[in-house]
C-alpha positions in Angstrom: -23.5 55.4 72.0 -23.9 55.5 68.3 -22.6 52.8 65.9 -20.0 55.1 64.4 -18.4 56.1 67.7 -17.9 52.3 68.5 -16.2 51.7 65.3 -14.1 55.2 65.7 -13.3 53.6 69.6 -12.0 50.2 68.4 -9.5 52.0 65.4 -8.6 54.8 68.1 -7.8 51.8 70.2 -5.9 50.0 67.3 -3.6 53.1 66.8 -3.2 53.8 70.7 -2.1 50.1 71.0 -0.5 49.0 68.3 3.0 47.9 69.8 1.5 46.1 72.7 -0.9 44.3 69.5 2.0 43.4 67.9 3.9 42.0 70.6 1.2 40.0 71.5 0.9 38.6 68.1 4.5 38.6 67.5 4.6 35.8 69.7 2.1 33.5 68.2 3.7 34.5 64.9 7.5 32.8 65.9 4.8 29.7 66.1 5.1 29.5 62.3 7.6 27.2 60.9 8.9 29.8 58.1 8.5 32.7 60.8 10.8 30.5 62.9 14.2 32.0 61.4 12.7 35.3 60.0 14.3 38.8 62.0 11.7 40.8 63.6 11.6 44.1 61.9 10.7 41.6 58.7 8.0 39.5 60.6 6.3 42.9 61.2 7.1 44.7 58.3 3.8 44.9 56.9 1.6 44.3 60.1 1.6 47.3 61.2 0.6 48.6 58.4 -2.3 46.5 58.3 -3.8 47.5 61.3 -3.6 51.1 60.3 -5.5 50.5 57.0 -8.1 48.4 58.9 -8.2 51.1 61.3 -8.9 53.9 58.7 -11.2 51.6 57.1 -12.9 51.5 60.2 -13.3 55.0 60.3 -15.1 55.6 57.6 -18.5 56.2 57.6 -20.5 52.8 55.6 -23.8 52.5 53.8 -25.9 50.1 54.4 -25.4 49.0 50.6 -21.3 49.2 51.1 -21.6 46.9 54.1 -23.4 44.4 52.4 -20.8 44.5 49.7 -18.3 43.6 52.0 -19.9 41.0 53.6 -20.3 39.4 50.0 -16.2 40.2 49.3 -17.4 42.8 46.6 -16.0 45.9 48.4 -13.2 48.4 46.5 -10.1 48.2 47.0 -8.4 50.3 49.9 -5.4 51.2 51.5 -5.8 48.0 53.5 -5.9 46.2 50.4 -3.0 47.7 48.9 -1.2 47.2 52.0 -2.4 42.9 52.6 -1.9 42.7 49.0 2.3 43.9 49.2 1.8 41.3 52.5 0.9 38.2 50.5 3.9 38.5 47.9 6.4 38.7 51.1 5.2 36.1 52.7 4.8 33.9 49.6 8.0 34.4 48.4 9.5 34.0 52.4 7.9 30.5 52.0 4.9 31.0 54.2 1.9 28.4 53.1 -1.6 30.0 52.8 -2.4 28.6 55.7 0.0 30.5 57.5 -1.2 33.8 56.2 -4.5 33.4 57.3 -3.3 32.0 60.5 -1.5 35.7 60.8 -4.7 37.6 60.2 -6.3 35.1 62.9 -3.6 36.2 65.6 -4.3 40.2 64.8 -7.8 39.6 65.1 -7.4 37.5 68.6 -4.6 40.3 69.7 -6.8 43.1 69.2 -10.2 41.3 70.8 -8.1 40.0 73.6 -6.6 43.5 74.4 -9.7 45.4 73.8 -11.2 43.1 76.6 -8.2 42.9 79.2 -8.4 46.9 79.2 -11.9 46.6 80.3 -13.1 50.8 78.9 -16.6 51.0 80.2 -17.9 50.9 76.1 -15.9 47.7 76.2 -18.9 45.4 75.3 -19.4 45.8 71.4 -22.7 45.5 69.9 -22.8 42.8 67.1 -23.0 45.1 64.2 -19.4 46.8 65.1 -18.2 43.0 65.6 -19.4 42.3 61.9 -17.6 45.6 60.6 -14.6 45.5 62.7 -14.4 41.6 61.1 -15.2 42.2 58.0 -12.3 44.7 57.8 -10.0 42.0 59.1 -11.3 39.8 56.3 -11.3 41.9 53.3 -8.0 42.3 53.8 -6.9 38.7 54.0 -8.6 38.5 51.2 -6.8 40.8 49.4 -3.6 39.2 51.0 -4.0 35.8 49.6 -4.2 37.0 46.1 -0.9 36.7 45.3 -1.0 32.9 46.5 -4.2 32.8 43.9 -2.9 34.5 41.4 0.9 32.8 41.5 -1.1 29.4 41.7 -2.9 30.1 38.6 0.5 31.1 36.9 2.1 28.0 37.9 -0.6 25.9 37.1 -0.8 27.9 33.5 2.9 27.6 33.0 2.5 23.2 33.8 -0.5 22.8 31.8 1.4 24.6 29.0 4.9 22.7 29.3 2.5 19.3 29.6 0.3 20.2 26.9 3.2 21.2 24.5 3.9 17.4 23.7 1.9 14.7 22.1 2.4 12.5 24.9 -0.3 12.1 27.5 -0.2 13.4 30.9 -2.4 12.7 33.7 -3.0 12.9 37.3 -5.6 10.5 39.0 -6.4 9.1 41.8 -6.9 5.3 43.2 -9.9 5.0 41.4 -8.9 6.4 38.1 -11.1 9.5 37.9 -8.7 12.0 36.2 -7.5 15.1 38.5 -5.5 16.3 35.6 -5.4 15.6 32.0 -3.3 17.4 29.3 -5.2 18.7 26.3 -3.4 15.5 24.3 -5.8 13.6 26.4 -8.7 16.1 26.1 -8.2 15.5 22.5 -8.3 11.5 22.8 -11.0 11.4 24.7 -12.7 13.5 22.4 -13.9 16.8 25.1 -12.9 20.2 25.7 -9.7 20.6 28.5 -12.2 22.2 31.1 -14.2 18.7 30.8 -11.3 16.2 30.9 -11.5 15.8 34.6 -15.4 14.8 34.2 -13.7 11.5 32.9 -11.7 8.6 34.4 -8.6 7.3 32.8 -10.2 3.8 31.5 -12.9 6.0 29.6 -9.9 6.7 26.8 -9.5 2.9 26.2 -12.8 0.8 27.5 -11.5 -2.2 25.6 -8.5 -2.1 28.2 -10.4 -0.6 31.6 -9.4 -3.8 33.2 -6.0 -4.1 32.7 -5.9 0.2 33.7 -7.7 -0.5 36.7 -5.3 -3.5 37.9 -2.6 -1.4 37.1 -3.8 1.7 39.0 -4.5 -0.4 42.2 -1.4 -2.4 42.1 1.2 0.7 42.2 -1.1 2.1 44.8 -0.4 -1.0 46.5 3.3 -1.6 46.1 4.7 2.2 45.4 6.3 0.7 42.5 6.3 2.1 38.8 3.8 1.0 37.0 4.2 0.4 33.0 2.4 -1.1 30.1 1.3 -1.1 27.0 -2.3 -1.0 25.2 -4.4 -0.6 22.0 -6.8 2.1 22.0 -9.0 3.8 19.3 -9.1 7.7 19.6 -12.5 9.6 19.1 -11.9 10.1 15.4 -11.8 6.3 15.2 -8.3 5.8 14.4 -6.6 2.9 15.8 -3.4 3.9 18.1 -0.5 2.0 20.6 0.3 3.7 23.7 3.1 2.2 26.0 2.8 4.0 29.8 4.2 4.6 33.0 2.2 5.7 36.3 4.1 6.8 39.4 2.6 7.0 43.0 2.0 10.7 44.5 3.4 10.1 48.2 1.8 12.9 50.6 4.0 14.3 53.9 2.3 11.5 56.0 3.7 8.7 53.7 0.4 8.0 51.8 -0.3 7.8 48.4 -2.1 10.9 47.9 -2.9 10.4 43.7 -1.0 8.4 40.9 0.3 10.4 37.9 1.2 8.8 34.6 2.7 9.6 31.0 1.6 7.6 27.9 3.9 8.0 24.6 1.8 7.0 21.1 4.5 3.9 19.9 1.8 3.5 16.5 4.7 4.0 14.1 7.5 2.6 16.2 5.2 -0.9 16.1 4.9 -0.5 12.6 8.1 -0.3 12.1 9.1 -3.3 14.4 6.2 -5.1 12.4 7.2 -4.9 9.0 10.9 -5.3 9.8 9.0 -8.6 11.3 7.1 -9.6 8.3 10.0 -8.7 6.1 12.3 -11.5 8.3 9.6 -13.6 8.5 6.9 -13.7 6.3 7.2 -14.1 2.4 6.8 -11.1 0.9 4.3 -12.8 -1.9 1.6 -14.3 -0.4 1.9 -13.3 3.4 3.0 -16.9 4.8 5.7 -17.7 7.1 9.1 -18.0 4.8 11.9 -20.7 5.6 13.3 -18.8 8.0 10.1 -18.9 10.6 8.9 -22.0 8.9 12.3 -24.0 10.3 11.7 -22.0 13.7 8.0 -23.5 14.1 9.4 -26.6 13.0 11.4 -27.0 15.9 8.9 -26.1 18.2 6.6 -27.8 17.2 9.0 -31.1 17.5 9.8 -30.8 20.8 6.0 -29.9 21.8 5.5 -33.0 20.2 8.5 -35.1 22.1 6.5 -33.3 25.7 3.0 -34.0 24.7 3.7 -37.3 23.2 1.1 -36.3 20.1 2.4 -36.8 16.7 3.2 -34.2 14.3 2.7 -34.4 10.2 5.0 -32.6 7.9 3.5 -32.2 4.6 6.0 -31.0 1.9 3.5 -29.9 -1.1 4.7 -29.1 -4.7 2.3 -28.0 -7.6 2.0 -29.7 -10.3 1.8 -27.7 -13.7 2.8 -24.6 -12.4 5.8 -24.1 -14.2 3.3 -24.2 -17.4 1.1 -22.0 -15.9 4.5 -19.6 -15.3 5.4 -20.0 -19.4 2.5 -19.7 -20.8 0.7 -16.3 -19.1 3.7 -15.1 -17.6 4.9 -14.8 -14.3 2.4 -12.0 -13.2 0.0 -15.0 -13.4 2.2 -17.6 -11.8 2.6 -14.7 -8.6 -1.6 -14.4 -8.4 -2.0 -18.4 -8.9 0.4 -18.9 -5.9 -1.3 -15.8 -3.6 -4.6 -17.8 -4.7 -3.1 -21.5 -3.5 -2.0 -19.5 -0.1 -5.3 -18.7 0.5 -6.5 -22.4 -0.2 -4.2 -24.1 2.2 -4.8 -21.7 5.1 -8.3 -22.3 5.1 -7.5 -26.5 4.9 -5.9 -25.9 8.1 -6.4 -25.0 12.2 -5.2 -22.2 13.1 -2.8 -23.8 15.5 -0.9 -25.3 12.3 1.6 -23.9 9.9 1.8 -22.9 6.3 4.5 -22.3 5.4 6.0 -21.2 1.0 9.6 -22.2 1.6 10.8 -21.4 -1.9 9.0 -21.4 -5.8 5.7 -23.5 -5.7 6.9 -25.2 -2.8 4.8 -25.0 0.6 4.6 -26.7 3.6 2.2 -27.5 6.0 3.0 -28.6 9.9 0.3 -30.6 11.8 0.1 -30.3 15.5 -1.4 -32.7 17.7 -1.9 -35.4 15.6 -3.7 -38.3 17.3 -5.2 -40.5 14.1 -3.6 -40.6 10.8 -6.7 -40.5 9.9 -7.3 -36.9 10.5 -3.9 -36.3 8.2 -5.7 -38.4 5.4 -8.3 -36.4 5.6 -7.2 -33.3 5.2 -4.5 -34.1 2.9 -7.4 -35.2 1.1 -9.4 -31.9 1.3 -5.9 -30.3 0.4 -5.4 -32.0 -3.1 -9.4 -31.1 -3.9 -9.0 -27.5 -3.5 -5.9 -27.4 -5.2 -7.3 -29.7 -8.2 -10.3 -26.9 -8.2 -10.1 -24.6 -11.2 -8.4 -21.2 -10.6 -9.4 -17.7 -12.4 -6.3 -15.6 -13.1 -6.2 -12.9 -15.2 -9.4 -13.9 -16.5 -8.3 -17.0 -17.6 -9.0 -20.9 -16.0 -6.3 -22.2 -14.8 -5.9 -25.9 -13.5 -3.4 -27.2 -11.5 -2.9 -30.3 -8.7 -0.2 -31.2 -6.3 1.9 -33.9 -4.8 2.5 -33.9 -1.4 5.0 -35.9 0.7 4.3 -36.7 4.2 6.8 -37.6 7.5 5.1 -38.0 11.1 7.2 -37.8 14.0 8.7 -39.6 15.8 7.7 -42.7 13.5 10.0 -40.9 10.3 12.4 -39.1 12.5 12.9 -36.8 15.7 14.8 -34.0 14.4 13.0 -31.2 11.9 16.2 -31.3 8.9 14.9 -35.3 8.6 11.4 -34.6 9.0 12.0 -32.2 6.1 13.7 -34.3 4.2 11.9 -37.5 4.5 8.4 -35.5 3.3 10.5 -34.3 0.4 11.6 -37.3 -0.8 7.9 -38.7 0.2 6.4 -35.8 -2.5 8.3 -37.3 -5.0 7.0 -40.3 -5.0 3.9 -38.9 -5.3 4.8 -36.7 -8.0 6.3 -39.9 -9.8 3.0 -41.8 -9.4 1.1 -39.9 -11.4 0.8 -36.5 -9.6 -2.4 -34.9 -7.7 -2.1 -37.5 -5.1 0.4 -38.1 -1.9 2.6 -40.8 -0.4 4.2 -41.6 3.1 7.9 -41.5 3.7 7.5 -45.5 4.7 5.8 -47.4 2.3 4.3 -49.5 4.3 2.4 -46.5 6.2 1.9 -45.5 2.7 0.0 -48.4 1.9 -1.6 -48.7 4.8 -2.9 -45.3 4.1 -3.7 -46.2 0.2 -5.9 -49.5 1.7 -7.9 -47.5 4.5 -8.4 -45.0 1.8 -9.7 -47.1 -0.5 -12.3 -48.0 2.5 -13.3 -44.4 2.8 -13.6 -43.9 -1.0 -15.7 -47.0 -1.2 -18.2 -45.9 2.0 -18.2 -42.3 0.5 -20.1 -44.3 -2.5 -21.6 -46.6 -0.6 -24.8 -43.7 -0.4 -24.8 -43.1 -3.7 -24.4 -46.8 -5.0 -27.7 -47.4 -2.6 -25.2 -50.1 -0.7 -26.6 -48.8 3.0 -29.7 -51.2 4.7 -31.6 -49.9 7.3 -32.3 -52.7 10.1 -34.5 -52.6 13.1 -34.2 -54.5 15.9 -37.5 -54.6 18.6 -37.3 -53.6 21.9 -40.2 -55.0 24.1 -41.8 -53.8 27.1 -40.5 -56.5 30.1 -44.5 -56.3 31.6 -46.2 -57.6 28.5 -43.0 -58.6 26.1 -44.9 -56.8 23.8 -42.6 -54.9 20.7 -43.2 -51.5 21.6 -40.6 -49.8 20.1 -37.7 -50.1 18.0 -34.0 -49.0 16.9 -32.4 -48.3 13.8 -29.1 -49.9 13.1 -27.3 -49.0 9.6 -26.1 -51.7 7.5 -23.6 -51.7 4.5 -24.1 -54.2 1.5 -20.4 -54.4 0.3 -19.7 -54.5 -3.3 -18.2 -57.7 -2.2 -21.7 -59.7 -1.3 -20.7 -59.3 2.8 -23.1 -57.5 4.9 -20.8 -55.3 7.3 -22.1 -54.6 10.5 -21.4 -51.0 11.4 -18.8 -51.7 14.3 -16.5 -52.3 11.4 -17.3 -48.8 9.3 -18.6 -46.7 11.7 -15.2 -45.0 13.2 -14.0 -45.1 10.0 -16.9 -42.7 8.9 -16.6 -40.5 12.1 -12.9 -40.4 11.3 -13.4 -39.3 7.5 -16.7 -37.2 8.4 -18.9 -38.7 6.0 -21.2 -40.1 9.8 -23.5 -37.1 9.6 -24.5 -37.8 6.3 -24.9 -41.7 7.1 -26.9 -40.6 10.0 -29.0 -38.0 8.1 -29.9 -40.5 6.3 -30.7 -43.8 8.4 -32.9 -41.0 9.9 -34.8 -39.7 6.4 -35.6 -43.9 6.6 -36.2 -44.5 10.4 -39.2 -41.7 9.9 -41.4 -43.1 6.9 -40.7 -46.3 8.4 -42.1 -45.4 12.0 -45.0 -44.0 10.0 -46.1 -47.2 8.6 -45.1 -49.3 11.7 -47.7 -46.9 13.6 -50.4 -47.4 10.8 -49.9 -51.4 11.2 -50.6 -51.5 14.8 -52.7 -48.6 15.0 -51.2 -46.7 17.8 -47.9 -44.4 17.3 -45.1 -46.8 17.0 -41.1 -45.1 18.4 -38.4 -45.8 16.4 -34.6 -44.9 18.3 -31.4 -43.3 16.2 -28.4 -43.1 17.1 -26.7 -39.8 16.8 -22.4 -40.1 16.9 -21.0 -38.0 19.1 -18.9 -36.8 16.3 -21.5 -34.9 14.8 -21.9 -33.0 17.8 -18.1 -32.0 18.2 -15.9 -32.6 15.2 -15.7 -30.1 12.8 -15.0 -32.3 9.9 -18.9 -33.7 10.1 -20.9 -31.4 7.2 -23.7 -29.5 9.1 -27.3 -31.7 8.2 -29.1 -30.4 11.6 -31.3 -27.6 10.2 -32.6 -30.2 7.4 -32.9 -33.3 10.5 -34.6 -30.7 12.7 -37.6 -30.1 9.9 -38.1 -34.3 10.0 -37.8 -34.7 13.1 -40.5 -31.7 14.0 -42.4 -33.9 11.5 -42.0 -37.1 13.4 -43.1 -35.6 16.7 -43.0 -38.2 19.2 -42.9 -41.0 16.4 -38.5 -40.8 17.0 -36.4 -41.0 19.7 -32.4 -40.0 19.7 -30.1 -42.3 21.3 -26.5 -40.0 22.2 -23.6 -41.4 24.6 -22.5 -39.9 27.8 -19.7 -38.6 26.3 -21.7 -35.5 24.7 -23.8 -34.4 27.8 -20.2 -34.6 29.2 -18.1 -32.3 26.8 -20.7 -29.3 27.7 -19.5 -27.1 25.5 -21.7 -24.0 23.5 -21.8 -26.1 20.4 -23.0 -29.3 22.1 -25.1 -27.4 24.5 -26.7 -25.6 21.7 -27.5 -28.9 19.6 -29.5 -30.8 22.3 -31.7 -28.0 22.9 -32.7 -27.7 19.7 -33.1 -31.2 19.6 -35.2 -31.1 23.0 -37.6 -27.8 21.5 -38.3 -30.3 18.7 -40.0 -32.5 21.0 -37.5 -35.5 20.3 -37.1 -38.0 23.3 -33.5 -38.4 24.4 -32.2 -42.0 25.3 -28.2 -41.8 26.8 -27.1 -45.2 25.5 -24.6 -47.6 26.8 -24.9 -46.2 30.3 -22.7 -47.3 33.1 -19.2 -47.8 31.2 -18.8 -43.7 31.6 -18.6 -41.2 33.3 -22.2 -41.8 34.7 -23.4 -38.7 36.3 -26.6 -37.6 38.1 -25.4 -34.0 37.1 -25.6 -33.7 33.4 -29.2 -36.0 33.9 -30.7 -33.2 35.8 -28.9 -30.4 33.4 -30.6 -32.0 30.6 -33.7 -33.4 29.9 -33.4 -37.2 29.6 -36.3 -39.3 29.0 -34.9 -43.0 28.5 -31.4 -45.0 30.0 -29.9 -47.9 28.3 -28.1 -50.4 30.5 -25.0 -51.3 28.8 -25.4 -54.7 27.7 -21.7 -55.9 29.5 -24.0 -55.7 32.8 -26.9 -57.5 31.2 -24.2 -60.2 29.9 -22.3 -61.2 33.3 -25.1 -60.6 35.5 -25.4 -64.1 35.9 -22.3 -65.5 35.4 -19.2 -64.0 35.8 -19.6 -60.9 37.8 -22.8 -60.9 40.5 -21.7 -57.1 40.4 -23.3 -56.3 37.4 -26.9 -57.1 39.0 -25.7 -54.3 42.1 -24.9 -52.0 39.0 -27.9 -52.8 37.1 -30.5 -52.3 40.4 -28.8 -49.1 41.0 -29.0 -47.6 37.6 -33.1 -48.7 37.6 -33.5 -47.4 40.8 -31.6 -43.9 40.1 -33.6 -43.4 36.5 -37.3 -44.2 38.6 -36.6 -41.9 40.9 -35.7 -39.0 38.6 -38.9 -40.1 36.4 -36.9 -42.1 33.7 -37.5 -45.0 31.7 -35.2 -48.2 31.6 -34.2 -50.5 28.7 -31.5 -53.2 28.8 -29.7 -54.1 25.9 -28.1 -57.5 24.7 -30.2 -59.8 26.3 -30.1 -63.1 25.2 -31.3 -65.4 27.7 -34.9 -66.0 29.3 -33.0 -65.9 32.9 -31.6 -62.3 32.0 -35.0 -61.3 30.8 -37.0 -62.5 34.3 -34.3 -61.0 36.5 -34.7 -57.7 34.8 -38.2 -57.8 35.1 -38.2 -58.9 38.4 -35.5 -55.5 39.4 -38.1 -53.5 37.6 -36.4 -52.6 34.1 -39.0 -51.2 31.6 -37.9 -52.4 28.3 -35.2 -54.6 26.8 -34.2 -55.5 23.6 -31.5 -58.7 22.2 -31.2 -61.6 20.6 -33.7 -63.1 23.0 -36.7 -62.1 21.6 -34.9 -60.6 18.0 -31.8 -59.6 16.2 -32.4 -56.9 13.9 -33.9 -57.2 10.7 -35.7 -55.4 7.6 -38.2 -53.7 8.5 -40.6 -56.6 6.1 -39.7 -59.0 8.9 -40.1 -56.6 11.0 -43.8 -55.9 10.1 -44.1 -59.7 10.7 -42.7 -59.4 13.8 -45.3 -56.6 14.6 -48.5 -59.0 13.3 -47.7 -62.4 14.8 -47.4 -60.1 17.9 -51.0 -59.0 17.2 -52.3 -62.2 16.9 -50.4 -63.8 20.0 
């Protein structure tokens, strides 16, 4: 039978059967929740009329070329069309879901085929081509049907996008791992890309500096359900700088999941500029930018009662310029305003940044010291306080030269409370100011005096390099196996203007303390070179000369930097110098201190850790870092054989640890020939003490080398 008669049979049969069709799928229909309720003449208004259309469609004679427009959904519209088309806005607007039109056009489709079969017409076998026609008919027209779900989709989604996009506040939907479902053209615009490309992105890409803190966010109201909100600082794609506080809800699905997250974010730029200058204007003196009284007594009082917790001192220095009123009456007080922006700027970079300036009123300031563990450090820096204010000042073109007095109270030594810390550093400054100005003065006097004498120390060793009052003295250290002097250390020594000789336990902390050791060090080591020279010209093999380096000039910041100018020598020396540094730097491990021995170590010098044993000894930082020699502290050498048989288990174990990590030994302070055997005996490499020499010039020295020679 020809195609066309098969396709004229199953719409003949569509007409002929059309209430026993709908029945059929009538009661697959009542299946659908929002069929449920729905009165029957309604459920079927438009089915029947459906079937018709497919049936006329079928009915029509179809090219080969209009069949394969069809298949591709490219076919005219048609009654059928028309008819699915009126179909999908009923059923839309009766509540049925897309799914449950197409599930309709599945239960006419099944109604039909199953009928067609149970009637069992001797044609009733269909080749495949009617199949695909008789199908395609069924499909074209829920195609047409679920237009109206596209199109009212599209208007919805057109009518959100435009009610979200008509603010400046961001609005997004993403899911759990931030890549953006929806974004609002406000974030298209941030993110610097057209709205068809915002969901190419993820939220984080609008602030990287904050992707973190997003992504915690994200996953934590996926977690809990709860509201997520915060606030971050972002810079848009035109590179300006913007604060955006946000919210993000979770999306919960019909089976309780989170399905996606959707957030808001409202651009606060202005209302934290606001808050910030009502802030500075409360706070912060208008002049030169510092805290005013007002925040200035707020600190205070933290500050105290940090200090009460942490048992540190504090140091309140009340500071008044001198001659400023001058300054004021003679160029005016446009002048007077720039000098005191000018002495802000001075003071702040005296300080840490975890202290306080503070301009409480006129050319008053105040500075509060945290953490205060050596008066010392105070001295100091009061001392590097009055220099930069004593330093000429260009205003208006003009030199201008001023000084000040400062007064200063500790806690809890001048008082616990911040109105009698105030006032004790007050009255302190004008004592100061009384004694001749550009200088400063305890609250006690006897702390004042204290202060003047230990001063005077540090005045007199800040000369004591340009006065030529600093000896450089060698003691010899001898190899145990021979006792033959085969190297040597360097030991500073300080000619006093008095006659004494001071040894260097009495200066040394006092030069750490008032950051004048890296110059004494540079300096003992611009000596210990030329000297090693000659030593290895006497003897005729390289001679090793030790130095120490403090450990101050490794980690204080008050130590000027020398390194790059003792990295040049000591390239020079080569092997020639060895640097003796304590435990305590390999320990601290920071960047800075890290950073130092390797340079030290890619100039080829040889490290010696010095007065090992009374640390924290540590196999750790020895293989870290590349050691060469250990010195046994020389309280084991001195009670090995008296006092405390200990000290020989201590000793044996530090020689045996350093062989087997390829080290060399050296004992220090030994003084008796019983010492000297036992040492040898437990293997010890080197030693050096009064036994065989207490240090000298390096003349003796040189004596010391050539009787050697001889012997």
């Amino acid at each position: 039978m020809p195609a066309d008669n098969h396709h004229a049979r199953i719409a003949h049969f569509i007409r002929s059967n059309l209430p026993a069709i709908l029945h059929h799928w009538d009661a697959f229909a009542r299946s659908i929740p929002a069929a449920r309720h729905m009165q029957p003449e309604r459920l079927r208004d438009h089915a029947a009329g459906i079937l018709n259309a497919i049936a006329d469609d079928l009915d029509q004679p179809q090219s080969p070329s209009e069949q394969a427009d069809k298949a591709r959904g490219r076919a005219p519209p048609t009654a059928a069309d028309t008819e699915a088309e009126l179909h999908g806005t009923e059923r839309l607007g009766a509540g049925f879901t897309a799914n449950d039109t197409v599930a309709e056009f599945r239960a006419l489709r099944a109604s039909v085929m199953r009928l067609w079969a149970d009637r069992g017409d001797d044609g009733a076998v269909l080749a495949s081509e009617d199949l695909v026609r008789f199908n395609e008919a069924v499909d074209q027209a829920l195609s047409e049907s679920l237009q109206a779900y596209f199109i009212e989709k599209e208007h919805i989604t057109h009518r959100f996008d435009t009610l979200l996009s008509a603010t400046p506040d961001l609005h997004f939907i993403v899911n759990a791992n931030g890549d953006i479902l929806y974004g609002n053209e406000a974030l298209a615009r941030l993110l610097g890309t057209p709205s068809e490309s915002v969901c190419e992105h993820r939220l984080a890409d609008f602030c990287p500096a904050h992707a973190a803190q997003l992504r915690r966010d994200l996953r934590a109201v996926a977690e809990t359900r709860a509201v997520g909100r915060g606030e971050l600082r972002c810079v848009a794609a035109d590179g300006t700088a913007h604060t955006y506080r946000y919210a993000i809800m979770p999306v919960i699905a019909a089976d309780g999941s989170v399905d996606s997250l959707t957030g808001t974010a409202r651009n606060i730029s202005e209302l934290k500029e606001s808050e910030a200058m009502i802030l500075r204007n409360a706070y912060y003196d208008s002049l030169t930018g510092l805290p005013n009284r007002t925040l200035f007594r707020e600190r205070l009082e933290h500050d105290v009662r940090h200090a009460a917790r942490t048992e540190f001192a504090l140091a309140l220095l009340f500071i008044d310029l001198d001659g400023f009123k001058e300054v004021n009456d003679r160029l005016g007080h446009d002048a007077g305003d720039l000098l005191l922006q000018q002495c802000a700027r001075r003071l702040q970079a005296c300080v840490r940044a975890t202290d306080t300036v503070a301009r409480i009123g006129g050319d008053e300031f105040t500075v509060i010291l945290n953490e205060v563990n050596k008066v010392a450090f105070v001295e100091v820096l009061v001392c590097e306080i009055l220099a930069e204010l004593a330093r000429p000042f260009c205003i208006l073109g003009k030199t201008v030269t001023v000084s000040g007095s400062i007064g200063i109270s500790l806690c809890p030594q001048d008082g616990r409370h911040p109105d009698e810390l105030l006032r004790n550093a007050d009255q302190a400054m004008f004592v100061a100011k009384h004694a001749g100005r550009n200088r400063f003065a305890y609250f006690t006097p006897a702390i004042r005096d204290s202060a003047w004498a230990r001063l005077k120390v540090i005045d007199e060793l800040r000369q004591a390099l340009a006065r030529s009052e600093l000896l450089v003295y060698y003691q010899p250290i001898v190899e145990l196996a021979t006792e033959a002097i085969v190297k040597a250390e360097a030991l500073v020594r300080w000619r006093h203007p008095d006659g004494s000789l001071v040894l260097p336990e009495r200066f040394i902390g006092i030069a750490e303390e008032a950051g004048l050791i890296g110059e004494i060090d540079a300096w003992v080591l611009s000596q210990a070179v030329p000297c090693a020279v000659r030593l290895g010209e006497l003897t005729g093999t390289p001679f090793q000369i030790s130095v120490n380096k403090s450990p101050v000039e490794f980690m204080s910041r008050l130590v000027k930097n020398t390194w790059d100018e003792d990295l040049v020598l000591l390239g020079r020396a080569g092997p020639r110098i060895a640097v003796e540094i304590t435990e305590g730097v390999l320990l601290d491990d920071s960047p800075g201190v890290r950073d130092k021995l390797a340079r030290l170590q890619q100039a080829g010098v040889q490290l010696t850790i010095d007065d090992f044993g009374i640390g924290y000894s540590s196999m750790a930082y020895l293989n870290k870092f590349k050691v060469d020699f250990l010195k046994i502290d020389q309280s084991f050498v001195k009670d090995m054989l008296t006092t405390n048989p200990n000290s020989q288990i201590f000793a044996e174990t530090i020689i045996a640890m350093a062989h087997k990590l390829g080290l060399k030994v050296i004992a220090e302070g030994v003084e008796t020939s019983a010492q000297r055997d036992w040492l040898r005996q437990a293997g010890c490499d080197y030693a050096q003490g009064f036994l065989f020499s207490q240090a000298t010039s390096e003349e003796s020295f040189a004596q010391l080398l050539r009787a050697g020679a001889r012997g």
